[in-house]
PyMOL CGO cylinders between C-alpha atoms (Angstrom):
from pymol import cmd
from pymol.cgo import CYLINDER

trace = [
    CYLINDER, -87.32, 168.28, 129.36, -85.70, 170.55, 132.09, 0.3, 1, 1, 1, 1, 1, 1,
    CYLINDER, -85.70, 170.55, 132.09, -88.46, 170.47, 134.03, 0.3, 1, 1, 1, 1, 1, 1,
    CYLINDER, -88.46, 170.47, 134.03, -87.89, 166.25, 133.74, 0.3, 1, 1, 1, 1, 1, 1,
    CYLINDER, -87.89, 166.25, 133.74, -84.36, 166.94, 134.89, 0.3, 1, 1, 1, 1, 1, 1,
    CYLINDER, -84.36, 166.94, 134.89, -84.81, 169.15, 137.72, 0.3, 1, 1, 1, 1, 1, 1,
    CYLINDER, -84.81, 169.15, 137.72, -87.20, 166.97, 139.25, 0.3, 1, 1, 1, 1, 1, 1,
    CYLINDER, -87.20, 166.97, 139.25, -84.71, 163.76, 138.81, 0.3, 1, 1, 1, 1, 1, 1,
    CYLINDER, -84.71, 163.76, 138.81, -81.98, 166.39, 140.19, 0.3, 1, 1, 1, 1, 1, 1,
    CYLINDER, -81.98, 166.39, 140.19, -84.28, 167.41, 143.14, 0.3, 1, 1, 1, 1, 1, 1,
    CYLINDER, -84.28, 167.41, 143.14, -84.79, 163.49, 143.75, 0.3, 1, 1, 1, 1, 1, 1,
    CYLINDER, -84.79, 163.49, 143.75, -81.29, 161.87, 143.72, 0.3, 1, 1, 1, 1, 1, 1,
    CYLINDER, -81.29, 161.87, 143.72, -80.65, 164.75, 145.83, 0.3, 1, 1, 1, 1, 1, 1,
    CYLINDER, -80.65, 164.75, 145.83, -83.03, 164.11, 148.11, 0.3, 1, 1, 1, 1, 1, 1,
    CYLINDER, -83.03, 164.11, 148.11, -82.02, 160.41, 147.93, 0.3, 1, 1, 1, 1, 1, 1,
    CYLINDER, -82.02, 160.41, 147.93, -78.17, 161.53, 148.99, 0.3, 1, 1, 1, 1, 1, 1,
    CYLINDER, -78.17, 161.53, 148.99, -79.50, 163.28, 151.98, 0.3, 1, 1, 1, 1, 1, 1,
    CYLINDER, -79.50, 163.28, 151.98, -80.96, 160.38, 153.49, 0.3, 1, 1, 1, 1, 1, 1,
    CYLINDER, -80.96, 160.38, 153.49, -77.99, 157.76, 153.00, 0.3, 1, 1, 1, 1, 1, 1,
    CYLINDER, -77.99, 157.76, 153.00, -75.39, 160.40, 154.06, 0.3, 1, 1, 1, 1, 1, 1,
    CYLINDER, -75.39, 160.40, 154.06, -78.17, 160.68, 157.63, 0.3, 1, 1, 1, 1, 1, 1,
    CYLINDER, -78.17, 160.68, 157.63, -78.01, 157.03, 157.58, 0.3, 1, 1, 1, 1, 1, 1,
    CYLINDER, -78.01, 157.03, 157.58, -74.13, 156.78, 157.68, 0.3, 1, 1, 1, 1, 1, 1,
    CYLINDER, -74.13, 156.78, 157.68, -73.86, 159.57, 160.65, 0.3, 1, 1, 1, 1, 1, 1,
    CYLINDER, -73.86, 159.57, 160.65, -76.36, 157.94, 162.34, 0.3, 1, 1, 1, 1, 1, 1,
    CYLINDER, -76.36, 157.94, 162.34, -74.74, 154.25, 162.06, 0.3, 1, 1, 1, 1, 1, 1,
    CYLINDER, -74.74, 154.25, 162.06, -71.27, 156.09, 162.76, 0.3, 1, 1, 1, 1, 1, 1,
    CYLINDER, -71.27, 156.09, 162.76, -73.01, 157.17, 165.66, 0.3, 1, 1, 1, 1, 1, 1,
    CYLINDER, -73.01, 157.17, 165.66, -73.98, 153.78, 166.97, 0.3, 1, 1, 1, 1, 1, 1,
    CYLINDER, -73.98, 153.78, 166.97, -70.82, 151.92, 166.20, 0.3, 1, 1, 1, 1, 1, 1,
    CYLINDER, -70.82, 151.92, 166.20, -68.90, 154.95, 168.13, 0.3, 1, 1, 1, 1, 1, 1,
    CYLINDER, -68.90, 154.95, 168.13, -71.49, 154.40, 170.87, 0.3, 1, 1, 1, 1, 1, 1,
    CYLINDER, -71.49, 154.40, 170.87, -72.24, 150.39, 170.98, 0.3, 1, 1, 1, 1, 1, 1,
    CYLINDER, -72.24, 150.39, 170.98, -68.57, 149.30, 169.47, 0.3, 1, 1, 1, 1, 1, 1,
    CYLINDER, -68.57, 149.30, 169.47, -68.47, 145.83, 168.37, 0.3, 1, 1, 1, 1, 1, 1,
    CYLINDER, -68.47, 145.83, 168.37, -71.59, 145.19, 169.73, 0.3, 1, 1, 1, 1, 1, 1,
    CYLINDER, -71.59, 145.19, 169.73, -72.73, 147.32, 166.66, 0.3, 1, 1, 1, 1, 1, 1,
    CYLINDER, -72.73, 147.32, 166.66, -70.39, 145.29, 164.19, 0.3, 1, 1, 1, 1, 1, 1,
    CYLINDER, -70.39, 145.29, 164.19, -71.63, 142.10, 164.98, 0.3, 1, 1, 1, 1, 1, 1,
    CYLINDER, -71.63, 142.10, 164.98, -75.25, 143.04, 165.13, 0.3, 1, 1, 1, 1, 1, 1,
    CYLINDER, -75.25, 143.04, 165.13, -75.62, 144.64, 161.71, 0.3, 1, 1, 1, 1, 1, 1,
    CYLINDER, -75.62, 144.64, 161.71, -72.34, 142.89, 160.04, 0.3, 1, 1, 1, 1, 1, 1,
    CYLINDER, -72.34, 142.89, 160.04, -70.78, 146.48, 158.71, 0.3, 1, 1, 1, 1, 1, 1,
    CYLINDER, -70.78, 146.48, 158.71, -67.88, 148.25, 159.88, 0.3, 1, 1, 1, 1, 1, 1,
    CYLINDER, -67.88, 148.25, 159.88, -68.89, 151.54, 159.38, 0.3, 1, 1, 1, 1, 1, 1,
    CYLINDER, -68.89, 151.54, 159.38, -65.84, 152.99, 160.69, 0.3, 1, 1, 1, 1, 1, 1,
    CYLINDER, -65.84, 152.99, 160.69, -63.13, 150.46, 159.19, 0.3, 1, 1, 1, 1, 1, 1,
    CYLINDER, -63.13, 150.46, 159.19, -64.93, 151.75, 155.83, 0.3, 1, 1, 1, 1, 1, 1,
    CYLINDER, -64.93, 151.75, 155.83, -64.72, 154.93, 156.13, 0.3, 1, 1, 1, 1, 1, 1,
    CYLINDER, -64.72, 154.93, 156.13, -61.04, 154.54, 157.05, 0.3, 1, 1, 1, 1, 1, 1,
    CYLINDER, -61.04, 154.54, 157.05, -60.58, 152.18, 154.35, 0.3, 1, 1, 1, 1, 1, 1,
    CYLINDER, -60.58, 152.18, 154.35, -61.72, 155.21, 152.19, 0.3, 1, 1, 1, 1, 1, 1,
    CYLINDER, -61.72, 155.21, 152.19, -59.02, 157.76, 153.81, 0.3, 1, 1, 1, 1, 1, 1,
    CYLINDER, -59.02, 157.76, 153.81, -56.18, 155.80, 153.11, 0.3, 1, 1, 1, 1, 1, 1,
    CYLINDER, -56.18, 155.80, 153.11, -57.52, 155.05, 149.49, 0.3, 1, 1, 1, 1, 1, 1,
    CYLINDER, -57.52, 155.05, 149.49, -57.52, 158.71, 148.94, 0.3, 1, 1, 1, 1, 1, 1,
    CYLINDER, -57.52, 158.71, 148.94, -54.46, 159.07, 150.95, 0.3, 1, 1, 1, 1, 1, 1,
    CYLINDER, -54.46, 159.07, 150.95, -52.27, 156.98, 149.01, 0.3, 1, 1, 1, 1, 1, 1,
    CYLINDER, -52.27, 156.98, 149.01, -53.11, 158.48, 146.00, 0.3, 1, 1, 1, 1, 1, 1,
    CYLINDER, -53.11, 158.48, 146.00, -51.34, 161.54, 146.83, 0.3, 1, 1, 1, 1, 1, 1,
    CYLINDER, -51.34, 161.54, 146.83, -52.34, 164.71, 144.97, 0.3, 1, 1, 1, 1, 1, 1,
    CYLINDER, -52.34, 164.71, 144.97, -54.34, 163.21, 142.58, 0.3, 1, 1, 1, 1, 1, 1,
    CYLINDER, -54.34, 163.21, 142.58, -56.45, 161.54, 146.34, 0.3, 1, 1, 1, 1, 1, 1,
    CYLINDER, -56.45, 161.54, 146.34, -56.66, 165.12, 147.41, 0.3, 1, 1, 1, 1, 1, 1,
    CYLINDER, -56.66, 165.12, 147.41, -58.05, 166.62, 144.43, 0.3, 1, 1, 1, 1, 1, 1,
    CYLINDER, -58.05, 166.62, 144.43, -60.87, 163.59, 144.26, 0.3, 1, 1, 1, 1, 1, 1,
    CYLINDER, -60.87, 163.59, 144.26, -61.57, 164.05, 148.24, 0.3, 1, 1, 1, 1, 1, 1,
    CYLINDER, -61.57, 164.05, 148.24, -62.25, 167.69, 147.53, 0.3, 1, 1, 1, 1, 1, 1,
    CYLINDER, -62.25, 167.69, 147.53, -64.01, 167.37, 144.74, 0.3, 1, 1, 1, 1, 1, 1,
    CYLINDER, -64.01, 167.37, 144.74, -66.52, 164.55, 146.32, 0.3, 1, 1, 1, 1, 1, 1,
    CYLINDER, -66.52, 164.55, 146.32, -66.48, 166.99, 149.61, 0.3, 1, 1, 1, 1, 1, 1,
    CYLINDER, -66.48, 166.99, 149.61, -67.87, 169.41, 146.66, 0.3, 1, 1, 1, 1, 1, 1,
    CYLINDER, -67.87, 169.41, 146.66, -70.82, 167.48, 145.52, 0.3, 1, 1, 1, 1, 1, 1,
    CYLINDER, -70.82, 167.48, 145.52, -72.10, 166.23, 148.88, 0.3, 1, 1, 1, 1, 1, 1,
    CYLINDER, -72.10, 166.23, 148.88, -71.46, 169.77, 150.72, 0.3, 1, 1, 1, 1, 1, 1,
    CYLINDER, -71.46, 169.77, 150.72, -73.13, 172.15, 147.73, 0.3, 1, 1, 1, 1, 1, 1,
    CYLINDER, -73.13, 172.15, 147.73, -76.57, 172.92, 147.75, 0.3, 1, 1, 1, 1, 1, 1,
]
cmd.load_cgo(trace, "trace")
């Protein structure tokens, strides 16, 4: 059973990787093309992302604690 679990563990990890490369690459291309970029794909990549920041920022503590604690899980290996 553990051996089940690692290897889903190992997997969504894996998984994670590539979508948080995907999003620094398409932050990338929207910093670099603008709305060129926006209109192409149809995603705001960096409207989203601030959308995000404020979420957590109007939360106050209780936004800080989540931030770090998402900063956690993607950053830890």
């Amino acid at each position: 059973m553990t051996a089940l679990l690692d290897k889903l563990k190992g997997t969504l990890s894996s998984a994670l990787e590539m979508v948080l490369w995907l999003v620094s690459l398409m932050t990338l291309l929207q910093v670099l093309f603008g709305d060129s970029f926006v209109m192409f794909f149809g995603i705001d990549i960096l409207g989203n992302i601030g959308s995000l920041v404020t979420q957590f920022g109007n939360e106050g503590l209780v936004g800080i604690i989540a931030a770090g604690v998402v900063a956690y899980l993607i950053v830890r290996k």
